[in-house]
PDB file as gemmi writes it, atoms N, CA and C in Angstrom:
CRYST1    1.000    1.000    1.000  90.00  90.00  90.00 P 1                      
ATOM      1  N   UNK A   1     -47.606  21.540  78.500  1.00  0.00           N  
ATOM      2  CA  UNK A   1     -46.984  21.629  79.804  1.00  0.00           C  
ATOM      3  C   UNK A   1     -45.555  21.095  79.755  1.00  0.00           C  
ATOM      4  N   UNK A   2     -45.214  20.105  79.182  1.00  0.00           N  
ATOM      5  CA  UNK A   2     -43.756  19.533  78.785  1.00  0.00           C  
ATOM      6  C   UNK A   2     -42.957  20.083  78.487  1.00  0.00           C  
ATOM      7  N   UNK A   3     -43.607  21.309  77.089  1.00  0.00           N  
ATOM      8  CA  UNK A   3     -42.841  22.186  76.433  1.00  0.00           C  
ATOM      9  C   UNK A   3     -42.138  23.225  77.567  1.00  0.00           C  
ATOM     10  N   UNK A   4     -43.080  23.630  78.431  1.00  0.00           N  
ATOM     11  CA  UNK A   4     -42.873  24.748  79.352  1.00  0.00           C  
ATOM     12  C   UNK A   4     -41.780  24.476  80.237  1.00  0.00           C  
ATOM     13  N   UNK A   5     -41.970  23.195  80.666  1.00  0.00           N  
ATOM     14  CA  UNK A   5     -41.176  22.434  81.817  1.00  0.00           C  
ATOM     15  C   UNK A   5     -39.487  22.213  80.610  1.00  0.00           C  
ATOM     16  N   UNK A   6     -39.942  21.826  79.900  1.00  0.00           N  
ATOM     17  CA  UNK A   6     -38.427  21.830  79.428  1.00  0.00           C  
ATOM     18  C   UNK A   6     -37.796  22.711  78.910  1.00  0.00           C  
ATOM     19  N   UNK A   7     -38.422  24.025  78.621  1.00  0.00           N  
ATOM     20  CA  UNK A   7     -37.869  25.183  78.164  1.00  0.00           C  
ATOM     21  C   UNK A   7     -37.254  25.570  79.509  1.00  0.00           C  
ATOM     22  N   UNK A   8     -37.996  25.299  81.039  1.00  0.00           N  
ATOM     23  CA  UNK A   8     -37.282  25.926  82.130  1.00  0.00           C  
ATOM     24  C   UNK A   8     -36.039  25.327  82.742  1.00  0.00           C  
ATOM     25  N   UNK A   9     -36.465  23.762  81.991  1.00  0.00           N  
ATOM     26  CA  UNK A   9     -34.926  23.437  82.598  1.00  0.00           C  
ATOM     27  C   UNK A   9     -33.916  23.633  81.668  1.00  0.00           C  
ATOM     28  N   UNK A  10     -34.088  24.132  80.473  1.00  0.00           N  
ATOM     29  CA  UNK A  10     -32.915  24.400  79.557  1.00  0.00           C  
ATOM     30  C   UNK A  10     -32.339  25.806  79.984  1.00  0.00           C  
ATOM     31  N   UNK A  11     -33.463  26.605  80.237  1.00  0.00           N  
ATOM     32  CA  UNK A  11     -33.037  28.118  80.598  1.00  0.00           C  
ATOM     33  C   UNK A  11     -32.631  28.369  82.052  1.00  0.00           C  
ATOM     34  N   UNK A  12     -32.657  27.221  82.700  1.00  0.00           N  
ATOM     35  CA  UNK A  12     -32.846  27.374  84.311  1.00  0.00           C  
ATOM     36  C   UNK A  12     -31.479  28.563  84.603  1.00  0.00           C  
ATOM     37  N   UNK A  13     -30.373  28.701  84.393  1.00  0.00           N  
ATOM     38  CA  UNK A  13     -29.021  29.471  84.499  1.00  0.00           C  
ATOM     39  C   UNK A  13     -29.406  30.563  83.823  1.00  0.00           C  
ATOM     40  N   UNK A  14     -30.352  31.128  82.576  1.00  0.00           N  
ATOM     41  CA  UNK A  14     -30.499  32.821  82.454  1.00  0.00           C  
ATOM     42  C   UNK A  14     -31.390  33.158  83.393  1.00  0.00           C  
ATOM     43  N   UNK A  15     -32.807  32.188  83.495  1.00  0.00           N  
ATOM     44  CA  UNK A  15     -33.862  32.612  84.635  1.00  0.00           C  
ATOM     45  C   UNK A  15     -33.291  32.967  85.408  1.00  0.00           C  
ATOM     46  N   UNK A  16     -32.873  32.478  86.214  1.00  0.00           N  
ATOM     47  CA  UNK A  16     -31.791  33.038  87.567  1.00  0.00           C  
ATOM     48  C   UNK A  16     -31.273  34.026  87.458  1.00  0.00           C  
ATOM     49  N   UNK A  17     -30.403  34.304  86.517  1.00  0.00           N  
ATOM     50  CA  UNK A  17     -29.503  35.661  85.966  1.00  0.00           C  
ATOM     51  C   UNK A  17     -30.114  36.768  85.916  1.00  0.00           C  
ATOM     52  N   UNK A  18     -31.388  36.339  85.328  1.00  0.00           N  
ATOM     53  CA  UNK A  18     -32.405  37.080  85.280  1.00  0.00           C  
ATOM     54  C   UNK A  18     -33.345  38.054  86.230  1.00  0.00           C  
ATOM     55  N   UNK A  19     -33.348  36.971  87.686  1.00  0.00           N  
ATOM     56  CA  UNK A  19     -34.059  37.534  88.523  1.00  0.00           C  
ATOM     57  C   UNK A  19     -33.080  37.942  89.129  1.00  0.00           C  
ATOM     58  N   UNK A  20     -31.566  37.571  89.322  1.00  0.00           N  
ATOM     59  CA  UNK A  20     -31.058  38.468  89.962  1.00  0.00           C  
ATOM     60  C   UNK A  20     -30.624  39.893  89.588  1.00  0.00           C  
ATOM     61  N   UNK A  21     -31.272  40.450  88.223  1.00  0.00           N  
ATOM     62  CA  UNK A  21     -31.040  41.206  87.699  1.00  0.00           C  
ATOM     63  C   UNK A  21     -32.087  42.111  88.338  1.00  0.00           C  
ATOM     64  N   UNK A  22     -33.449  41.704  88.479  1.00  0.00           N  
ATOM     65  CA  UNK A  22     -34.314  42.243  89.040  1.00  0.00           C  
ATOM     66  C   UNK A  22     -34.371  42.735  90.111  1.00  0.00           C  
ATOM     67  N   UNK A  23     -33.926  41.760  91.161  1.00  0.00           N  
ATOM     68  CA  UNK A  23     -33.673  41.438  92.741  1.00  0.00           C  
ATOM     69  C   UNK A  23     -32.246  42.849  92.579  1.00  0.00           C  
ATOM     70  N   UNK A  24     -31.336  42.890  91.689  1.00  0.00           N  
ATOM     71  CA  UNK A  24     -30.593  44.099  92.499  1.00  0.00           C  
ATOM     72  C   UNK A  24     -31.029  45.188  91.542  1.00  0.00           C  
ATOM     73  N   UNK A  25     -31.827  45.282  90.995  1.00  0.00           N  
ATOM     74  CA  UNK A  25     -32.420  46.521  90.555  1.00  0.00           C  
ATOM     75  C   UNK A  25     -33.309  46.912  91.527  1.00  0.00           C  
ATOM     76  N   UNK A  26     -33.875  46.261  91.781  1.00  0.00           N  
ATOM     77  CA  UNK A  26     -34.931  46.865  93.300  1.00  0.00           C  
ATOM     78  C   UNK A  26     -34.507  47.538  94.230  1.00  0.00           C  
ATOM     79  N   UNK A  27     -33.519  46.157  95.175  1.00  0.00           N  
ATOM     80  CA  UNK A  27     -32.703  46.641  96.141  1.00  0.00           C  
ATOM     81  C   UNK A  27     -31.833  48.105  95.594  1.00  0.00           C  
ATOM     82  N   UNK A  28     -31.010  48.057  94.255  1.00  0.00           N  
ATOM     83  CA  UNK A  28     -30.795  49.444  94.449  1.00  0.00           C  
ATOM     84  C   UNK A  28     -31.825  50.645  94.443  1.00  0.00           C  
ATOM     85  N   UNK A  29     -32.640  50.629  94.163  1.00  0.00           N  
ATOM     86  CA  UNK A  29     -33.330  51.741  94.550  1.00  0.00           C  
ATOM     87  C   UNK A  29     -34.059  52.234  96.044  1.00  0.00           C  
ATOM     88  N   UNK A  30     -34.284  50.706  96.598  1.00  0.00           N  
ATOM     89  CA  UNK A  30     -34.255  50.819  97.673  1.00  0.00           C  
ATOM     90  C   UNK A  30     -33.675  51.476  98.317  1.00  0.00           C  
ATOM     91  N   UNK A  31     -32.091  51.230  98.667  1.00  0.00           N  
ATOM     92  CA  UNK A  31     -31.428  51.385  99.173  1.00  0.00           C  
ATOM     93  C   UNK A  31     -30.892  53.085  98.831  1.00  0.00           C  
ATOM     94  N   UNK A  32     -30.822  53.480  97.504  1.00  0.00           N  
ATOM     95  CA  UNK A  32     -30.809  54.908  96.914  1.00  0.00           C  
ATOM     96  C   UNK A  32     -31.562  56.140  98.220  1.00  0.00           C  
ATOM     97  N   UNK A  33     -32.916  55.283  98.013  1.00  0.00           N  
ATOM     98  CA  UNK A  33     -34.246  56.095  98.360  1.00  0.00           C  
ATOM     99  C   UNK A  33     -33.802  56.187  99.825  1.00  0.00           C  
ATOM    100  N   UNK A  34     -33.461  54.934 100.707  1.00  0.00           N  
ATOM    101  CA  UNK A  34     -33.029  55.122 102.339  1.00  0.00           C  
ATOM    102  C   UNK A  34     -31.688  55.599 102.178  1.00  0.00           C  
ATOM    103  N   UNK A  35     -30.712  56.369 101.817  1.00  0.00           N  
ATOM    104  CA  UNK A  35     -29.500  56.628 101.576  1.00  0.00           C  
ATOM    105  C   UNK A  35     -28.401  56.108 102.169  1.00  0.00           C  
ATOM    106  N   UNK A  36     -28.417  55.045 101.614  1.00  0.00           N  
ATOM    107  CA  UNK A  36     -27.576  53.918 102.305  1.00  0.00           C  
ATOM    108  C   UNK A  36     -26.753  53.612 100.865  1.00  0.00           C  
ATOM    109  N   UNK A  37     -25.811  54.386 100.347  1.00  0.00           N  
ATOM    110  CA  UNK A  37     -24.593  54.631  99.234  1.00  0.00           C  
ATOM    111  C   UNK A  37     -24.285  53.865  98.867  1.00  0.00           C  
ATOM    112  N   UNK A  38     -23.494  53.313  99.859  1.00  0.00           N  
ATOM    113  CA  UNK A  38     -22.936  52.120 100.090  1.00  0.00           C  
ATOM    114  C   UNK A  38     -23.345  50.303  99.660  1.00  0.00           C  
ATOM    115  N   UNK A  39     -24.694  50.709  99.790  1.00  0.00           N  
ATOM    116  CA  UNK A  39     -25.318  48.926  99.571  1.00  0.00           C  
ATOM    117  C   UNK A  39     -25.362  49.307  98.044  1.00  0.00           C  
ATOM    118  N   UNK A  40     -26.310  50.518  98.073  1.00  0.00           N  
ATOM    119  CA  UNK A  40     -26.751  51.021  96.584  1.00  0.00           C  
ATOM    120  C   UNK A  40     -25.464  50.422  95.596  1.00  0.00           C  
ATOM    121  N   UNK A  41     -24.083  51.066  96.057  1.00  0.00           N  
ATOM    122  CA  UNK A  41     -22.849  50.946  94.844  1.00  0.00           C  
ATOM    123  C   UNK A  41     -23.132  49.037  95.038  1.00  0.00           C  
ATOM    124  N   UNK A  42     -23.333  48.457  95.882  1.00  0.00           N  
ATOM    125  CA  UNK A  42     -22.854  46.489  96.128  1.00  0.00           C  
ATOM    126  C   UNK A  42     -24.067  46.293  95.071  1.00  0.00           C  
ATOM    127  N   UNK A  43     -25.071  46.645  95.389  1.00  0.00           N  
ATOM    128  CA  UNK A  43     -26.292  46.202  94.513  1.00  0.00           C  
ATOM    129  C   UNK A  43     -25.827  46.501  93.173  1.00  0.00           C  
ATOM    130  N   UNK A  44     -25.519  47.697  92.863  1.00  0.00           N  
ATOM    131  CA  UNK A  44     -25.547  47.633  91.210  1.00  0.00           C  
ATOM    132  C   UNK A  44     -24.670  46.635  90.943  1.00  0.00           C  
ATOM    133  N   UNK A  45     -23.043  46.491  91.575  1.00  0.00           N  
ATOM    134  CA  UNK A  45     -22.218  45.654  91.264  1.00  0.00           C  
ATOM    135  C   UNK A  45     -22.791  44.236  91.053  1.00  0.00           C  
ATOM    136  N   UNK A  46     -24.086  43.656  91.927  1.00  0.00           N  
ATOM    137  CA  UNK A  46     -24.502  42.250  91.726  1.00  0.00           C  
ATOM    138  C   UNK A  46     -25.084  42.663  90.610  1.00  0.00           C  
ATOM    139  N   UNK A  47     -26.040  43.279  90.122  1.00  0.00           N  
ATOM    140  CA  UNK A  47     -26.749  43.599  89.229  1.00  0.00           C  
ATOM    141  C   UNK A  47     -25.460  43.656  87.653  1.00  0.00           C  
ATOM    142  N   UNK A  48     -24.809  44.301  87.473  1.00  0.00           N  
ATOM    143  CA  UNK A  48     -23.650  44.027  86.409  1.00  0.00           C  
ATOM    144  C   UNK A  48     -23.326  42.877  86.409  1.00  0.00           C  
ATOM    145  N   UNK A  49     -22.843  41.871  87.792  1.00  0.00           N  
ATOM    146  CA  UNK A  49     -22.257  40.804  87.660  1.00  0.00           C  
ATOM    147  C   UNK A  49     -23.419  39.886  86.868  1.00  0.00           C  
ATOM    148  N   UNK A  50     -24.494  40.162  86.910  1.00  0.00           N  
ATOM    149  CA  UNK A  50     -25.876  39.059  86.824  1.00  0.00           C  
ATOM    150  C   UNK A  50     -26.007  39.386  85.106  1.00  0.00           C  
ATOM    151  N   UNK A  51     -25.977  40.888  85.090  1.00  0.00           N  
ATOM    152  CA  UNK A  51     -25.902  41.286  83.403  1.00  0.00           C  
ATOM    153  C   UNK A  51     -24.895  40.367  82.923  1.00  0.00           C  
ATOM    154  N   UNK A  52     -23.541  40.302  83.131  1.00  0.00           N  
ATOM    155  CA  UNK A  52     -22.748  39.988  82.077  1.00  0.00           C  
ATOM    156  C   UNK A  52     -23.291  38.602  82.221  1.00  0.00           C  
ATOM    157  N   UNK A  53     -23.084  37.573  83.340  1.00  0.00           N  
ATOM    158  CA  UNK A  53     -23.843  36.147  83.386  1.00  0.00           C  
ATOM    159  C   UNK A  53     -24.878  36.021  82.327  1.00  0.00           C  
ATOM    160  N   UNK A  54     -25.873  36.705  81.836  1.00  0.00           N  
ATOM    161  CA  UNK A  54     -26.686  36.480  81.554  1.00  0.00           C  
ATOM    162  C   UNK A  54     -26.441  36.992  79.878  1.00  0.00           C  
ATOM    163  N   UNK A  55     -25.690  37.545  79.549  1.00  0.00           N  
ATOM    164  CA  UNK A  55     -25.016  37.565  78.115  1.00  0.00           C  
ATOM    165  C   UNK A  55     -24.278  36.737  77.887  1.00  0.00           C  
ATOM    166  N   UNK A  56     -23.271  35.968  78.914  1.00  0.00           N  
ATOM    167  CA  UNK A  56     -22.447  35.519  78.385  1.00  0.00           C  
ATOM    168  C   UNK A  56     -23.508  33.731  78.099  1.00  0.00           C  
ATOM    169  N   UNK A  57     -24.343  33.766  78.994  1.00  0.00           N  
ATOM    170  CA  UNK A  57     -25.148  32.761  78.824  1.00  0.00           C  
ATOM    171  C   UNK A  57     -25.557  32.353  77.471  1.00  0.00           C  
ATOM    172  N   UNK A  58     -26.078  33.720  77.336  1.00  0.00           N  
ATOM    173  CA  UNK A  58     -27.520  33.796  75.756  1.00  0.00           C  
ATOM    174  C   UNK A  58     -26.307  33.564  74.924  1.00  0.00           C  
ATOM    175  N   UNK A  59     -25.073  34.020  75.152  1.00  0.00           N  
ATOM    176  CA  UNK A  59     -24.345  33.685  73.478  1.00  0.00           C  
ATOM    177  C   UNK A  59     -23.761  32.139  73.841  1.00  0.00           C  
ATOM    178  N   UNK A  60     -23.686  31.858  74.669  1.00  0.00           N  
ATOM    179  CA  UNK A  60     -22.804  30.519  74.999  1.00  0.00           C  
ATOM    180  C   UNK A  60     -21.602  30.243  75.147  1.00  0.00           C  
ATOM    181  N   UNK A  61     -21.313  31.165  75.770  1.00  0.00           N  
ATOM    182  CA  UNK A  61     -19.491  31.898  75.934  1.00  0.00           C  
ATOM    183  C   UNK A  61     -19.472  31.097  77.523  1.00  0.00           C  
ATOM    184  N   UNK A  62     -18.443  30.160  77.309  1.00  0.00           N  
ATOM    185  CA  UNK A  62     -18.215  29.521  78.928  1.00  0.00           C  
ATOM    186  C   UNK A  62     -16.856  30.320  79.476  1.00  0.00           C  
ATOM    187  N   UNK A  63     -16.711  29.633  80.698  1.00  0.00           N  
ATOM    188  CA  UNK A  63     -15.727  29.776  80.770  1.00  0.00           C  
ATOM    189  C   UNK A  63     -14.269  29.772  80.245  1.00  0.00           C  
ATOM    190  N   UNK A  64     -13.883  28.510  79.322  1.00  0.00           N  
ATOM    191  CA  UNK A  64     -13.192  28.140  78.562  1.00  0.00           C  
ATOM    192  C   UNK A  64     -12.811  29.070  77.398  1.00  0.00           C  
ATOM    193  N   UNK A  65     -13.583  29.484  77.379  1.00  0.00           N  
ATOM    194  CA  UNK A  65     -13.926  30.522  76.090  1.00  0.00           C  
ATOM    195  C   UNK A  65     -13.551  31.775  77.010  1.00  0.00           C  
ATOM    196  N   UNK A  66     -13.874  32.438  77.642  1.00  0.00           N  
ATOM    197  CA  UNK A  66     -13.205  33.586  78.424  1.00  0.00           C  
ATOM    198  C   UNK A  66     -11.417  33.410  78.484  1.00  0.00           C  
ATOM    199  N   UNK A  67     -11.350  32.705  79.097  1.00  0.00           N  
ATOM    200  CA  UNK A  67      -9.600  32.229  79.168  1.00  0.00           C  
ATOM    201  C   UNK A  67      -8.860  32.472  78.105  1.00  0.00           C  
ATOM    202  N   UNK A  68      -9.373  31.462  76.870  1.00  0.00           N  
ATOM    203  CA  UNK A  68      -8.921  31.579  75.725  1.00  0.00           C  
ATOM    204  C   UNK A  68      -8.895  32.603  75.100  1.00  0.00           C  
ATOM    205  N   UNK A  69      -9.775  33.474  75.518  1.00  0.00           N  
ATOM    206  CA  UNK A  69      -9.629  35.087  74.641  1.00  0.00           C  
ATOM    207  C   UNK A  69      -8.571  35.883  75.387  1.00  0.00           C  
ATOM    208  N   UNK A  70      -8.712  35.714  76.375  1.00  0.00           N  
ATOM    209  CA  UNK A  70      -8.068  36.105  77.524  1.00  0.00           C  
ATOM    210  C   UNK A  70      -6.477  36.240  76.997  1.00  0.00           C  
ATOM    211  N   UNK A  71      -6.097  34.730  76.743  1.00  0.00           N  
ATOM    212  CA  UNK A  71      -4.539  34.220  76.860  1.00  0.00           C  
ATOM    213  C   UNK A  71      -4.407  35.027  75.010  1.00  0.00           C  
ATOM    214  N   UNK A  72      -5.225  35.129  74.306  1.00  0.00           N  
ATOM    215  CA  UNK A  72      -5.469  35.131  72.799  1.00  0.00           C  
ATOM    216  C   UNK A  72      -4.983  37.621  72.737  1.00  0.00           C  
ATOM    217  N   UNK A  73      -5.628  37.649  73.461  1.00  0.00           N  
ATOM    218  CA  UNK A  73      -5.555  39.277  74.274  1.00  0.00           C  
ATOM    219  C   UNK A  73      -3.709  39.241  74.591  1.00  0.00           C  
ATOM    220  N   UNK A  74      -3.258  38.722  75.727  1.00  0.00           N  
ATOM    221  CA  UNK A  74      -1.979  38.455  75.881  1.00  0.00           C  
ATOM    222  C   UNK A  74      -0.930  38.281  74.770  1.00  0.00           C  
ATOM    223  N   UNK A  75      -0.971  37.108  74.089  1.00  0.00           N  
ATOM    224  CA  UNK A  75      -0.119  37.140  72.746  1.00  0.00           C  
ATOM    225  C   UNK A  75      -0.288  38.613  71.765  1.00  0.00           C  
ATOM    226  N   UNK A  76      -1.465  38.716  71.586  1.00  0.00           N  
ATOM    227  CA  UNK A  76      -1.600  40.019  70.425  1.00  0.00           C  
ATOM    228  C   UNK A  76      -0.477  41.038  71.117  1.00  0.00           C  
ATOM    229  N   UNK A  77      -0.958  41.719  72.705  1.00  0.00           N  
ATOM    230  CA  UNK A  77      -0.087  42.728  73.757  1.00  0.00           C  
ATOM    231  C   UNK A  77       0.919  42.779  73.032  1.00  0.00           C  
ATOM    232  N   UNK A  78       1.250  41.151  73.494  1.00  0.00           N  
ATOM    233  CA  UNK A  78       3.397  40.772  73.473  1.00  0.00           C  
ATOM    234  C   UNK A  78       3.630  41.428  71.978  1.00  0.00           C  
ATOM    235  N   UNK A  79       3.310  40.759  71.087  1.00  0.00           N  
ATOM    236  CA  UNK A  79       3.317  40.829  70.002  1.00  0.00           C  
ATOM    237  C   UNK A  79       3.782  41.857  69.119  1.00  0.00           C  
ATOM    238  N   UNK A  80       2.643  42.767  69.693  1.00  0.00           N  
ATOM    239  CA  UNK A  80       2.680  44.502  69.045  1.00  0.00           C  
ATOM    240  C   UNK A  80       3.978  45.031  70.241  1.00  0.00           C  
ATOM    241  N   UNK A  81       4.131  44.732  71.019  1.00  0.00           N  
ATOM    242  CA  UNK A  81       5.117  45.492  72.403  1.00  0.00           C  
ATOM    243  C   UNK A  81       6.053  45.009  71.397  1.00  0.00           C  
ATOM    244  N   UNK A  82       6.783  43.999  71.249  1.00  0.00           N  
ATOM    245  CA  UNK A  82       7.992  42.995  70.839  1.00  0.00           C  
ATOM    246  C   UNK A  82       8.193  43.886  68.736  1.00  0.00           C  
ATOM    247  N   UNK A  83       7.012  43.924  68.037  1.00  0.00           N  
ATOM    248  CA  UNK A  83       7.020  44.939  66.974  1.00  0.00           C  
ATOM    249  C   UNK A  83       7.065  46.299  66.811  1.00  0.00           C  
ATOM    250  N   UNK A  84       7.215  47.146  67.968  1.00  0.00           N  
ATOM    251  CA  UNK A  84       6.840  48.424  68.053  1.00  0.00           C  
ATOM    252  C   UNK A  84       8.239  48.900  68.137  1.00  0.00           C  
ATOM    253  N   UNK A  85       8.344  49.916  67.360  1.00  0.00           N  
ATOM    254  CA  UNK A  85       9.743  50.600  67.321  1.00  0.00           C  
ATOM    255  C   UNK A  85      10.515  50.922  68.562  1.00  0.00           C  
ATOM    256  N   UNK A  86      12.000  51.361  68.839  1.00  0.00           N  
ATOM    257  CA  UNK A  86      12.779  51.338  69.782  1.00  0.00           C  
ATOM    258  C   UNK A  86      12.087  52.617  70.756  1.00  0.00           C  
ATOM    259  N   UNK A  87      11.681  53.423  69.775  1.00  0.00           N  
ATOM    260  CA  UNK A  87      11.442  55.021  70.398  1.00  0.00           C  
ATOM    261  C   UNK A  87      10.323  54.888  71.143  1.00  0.00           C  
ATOM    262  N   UNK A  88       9.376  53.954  70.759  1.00  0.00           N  
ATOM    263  CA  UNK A  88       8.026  54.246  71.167  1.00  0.00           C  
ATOM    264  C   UNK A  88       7.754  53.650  72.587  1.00  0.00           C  
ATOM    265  N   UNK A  89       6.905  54.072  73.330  1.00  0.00           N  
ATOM    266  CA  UNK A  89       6.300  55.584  73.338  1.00  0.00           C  
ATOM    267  C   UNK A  89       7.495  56.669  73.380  1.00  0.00           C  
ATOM    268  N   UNK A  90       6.870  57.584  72.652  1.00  0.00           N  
ATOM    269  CA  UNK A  90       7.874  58.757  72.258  1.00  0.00           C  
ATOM    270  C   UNK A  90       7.292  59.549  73.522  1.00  0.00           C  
ATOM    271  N   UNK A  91       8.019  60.119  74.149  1.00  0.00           N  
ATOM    272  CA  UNK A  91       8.185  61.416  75.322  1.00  0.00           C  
ATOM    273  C   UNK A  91       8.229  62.802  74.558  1.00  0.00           C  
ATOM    274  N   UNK A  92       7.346  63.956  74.593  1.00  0.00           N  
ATOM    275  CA  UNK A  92       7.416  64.724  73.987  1.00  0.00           C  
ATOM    276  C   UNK A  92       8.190  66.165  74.908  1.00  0.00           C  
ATOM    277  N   UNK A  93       8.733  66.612  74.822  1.00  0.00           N  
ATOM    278  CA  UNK A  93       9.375  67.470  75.771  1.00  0.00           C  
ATOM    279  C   UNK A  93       9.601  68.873  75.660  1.00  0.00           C  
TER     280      UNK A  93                                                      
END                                                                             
């Protein structure tokens, strides 16, 4: 019983992720089936938002780590923009 209890409080942030993965998989179909478009498109969007949560969880990618790739994305941009020949992009005409 210990084991169980402490596996849930270690996982407590994917569980969640988890059911809200469920919770807007439902609702979208729900909502599909009463043709209500509109919630349908919000639901999947929670449902993606809960997916990526729940990957970025299992690998252990925080926030900190988003940023940093982020700002790491930015330098490379500059980088190649600031190395790329005078012509380029070439206009073909």
């Amino acid at each position: 019983m210990a084991t169980f209890t402490a596996s849930v409080v270690l996982l407590r942030w994917q569980l969640l992720s988890a059911v809200l993965m469920f919770m807007a998989s439902t609702l979208n179909i729900r909502f599909r089936r009463a043709d209500y478009i509109g919630l349908a498109v919000i639901s999947s969007g929670m449902g993606l938002a809960a997916a990526c949560w729940f990957a970025t969880g299992l690998l252990g990618i925080t926030v900190i780590d988003l940023s940093t790739t982020w700002h790491n994305l930015l330098v490379v941009m500059e980088e190649i923009a600031q190395k790329a020949p005078p012509e380029w992009p070439m206009i073909v005409t």
